[in-house]
N, C-alpha and C positions, 0 to 999 in steps of 0.2 A: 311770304312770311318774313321775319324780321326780326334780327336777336341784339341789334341797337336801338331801340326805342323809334324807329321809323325811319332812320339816318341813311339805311341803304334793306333793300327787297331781293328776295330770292324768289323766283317765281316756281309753283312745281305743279310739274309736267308730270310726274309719273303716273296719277290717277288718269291717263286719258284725253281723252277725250272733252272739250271745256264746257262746261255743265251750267245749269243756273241756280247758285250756289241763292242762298233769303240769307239764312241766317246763322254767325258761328257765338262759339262762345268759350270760357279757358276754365280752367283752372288757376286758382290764385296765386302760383307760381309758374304760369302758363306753360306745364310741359303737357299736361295734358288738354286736347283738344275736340270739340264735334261741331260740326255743320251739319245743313238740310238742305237738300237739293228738290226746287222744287217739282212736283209730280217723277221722280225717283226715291234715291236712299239716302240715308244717315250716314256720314263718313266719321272715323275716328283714329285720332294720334293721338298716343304717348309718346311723344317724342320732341313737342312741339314744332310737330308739322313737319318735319323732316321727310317720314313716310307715311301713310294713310292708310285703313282700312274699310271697306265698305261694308257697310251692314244689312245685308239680305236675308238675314232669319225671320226677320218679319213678317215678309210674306211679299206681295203684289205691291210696285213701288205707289207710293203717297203723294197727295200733294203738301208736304209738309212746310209749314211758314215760321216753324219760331222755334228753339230750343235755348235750356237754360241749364247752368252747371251749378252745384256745390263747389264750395272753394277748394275741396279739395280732388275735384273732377270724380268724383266714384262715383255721388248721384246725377243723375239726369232726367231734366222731361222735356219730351216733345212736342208740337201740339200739331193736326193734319187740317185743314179747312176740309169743312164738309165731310169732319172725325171724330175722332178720341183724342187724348193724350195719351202720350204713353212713356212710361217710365223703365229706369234702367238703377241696378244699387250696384252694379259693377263698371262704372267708368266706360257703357258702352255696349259692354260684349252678349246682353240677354237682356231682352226688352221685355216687358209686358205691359196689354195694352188697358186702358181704364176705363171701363164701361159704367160707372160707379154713376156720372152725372145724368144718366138718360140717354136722349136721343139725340144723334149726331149733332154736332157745333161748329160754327165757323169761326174756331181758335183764331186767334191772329197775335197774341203774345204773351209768353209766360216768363215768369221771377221766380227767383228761388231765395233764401237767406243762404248767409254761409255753410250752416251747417246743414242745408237742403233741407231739414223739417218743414218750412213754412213757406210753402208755393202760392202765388196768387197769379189768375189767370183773367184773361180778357175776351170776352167775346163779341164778334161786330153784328150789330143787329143783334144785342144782345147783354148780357151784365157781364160783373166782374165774377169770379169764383175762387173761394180761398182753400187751403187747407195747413191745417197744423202737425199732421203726421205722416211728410212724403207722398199725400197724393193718395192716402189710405179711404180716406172720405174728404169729399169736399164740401162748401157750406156754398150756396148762390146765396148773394149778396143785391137786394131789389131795392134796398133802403132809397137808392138815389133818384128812386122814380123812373120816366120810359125807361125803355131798353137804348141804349146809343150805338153809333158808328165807334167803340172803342176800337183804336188801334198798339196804342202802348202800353207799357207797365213795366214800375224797376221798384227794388226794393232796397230798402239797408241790410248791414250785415246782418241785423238780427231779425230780420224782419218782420219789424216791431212799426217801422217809418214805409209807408208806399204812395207811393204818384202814379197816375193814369190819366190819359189822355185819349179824346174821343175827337174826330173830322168832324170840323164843325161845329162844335163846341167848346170847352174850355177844359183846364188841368184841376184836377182832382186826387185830395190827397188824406190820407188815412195815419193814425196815429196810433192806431192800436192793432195792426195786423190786418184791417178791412174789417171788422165790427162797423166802425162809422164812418162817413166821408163825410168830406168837406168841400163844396166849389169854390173853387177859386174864380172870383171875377174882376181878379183886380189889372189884368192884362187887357180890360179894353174887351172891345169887339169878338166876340167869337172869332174863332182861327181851325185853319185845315191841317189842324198837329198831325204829326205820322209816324213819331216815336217818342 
């Protein structure tokens, strides 16, 4: 961690054991914190990062690859390759998991707007998926034709603007929440993006 913009690193030891950490993400005043370890657990600080908690209510550790915050860290979701999603309206401390889209997916990156309402997710070998209310339902999104190698996806605060990115293909970008997309082909050649 880091409390000067990168200038100098504190390294923390107290979780253990060194793990293989995918993916973290903040809160918009970064005190609050979560990571995915993958095939174990969800870690979390309130503290920014000072101390850490592990999250074991879930059950049997995941192989989890991607999680996203609200700006103001209370919401969160996670997403498991070869899983669910699963969401959190407490900054962490009680999950629950979202069986809403069907049958298991190979998540690999989710977005949220600031205000956590409007999450848009990615699936490899697979489309995009939206939702406008935390994760309550979600809408699959096939407008763009095959299914792709998607690997990335970020969103603006409002999450009104989103971009996605597929290995092997080109960046792809929506104007209206993921109702429509657009390819971009103005970079030339196909490319093996990965975030």
């Amino acid at each position: 961690t880091s409390s000067n913009s990168g200038a100098t690193w504190t390294e923390v030891t107290s979780i253990g054991a060194t793990k293989n950490w995918l993916v973290i993400t903040s809160s918009a005043d970064g005190t609050k914190l979560a990571a995915v370890v993958q095939n174990d657990n969800i870690w979390t600080s309130s503290n920014s990062g000072a101390t850490w908690t592990e999250v074991t209510s879930i059950g049997a550790t995941k192989g989890w690859v991607t999680i996203t915050s609200s700006a103001d860290g209370t919401k969160l979701a996670a997403g498991v390759w070869g899983g669910n999603i699963w969401t959190s309206s407490d900054s962490g401390a009680t999950w629950t998991e979202d069986t809403s889209v069907g049958a298991t997916k190979q998540w690999v990156s989710i977005t949220s707007s600031a205000d956590g309402t409007k999450w848009a997710a990615v699936v490899s070998g697979g489309n995009i998926w939206t939702s406008n209310n935390s994760g309550a339902t979600w809408t699959e999104d096939t407008s763009v034709g095959a299914m792709k190698s998607w690997f990335g996806i970020t969103s603006s605060a409002d999450g009104t603007k989103l971009a996605a990115v597929s290995r092997g293909g080109n960046i792809w970008t929506s104007s209206n929440s993921g109702a429509t997309w657009t390819e971009d082909t103005s970079v030339g050649a196909t490319k093996q993006w990965v975030s």
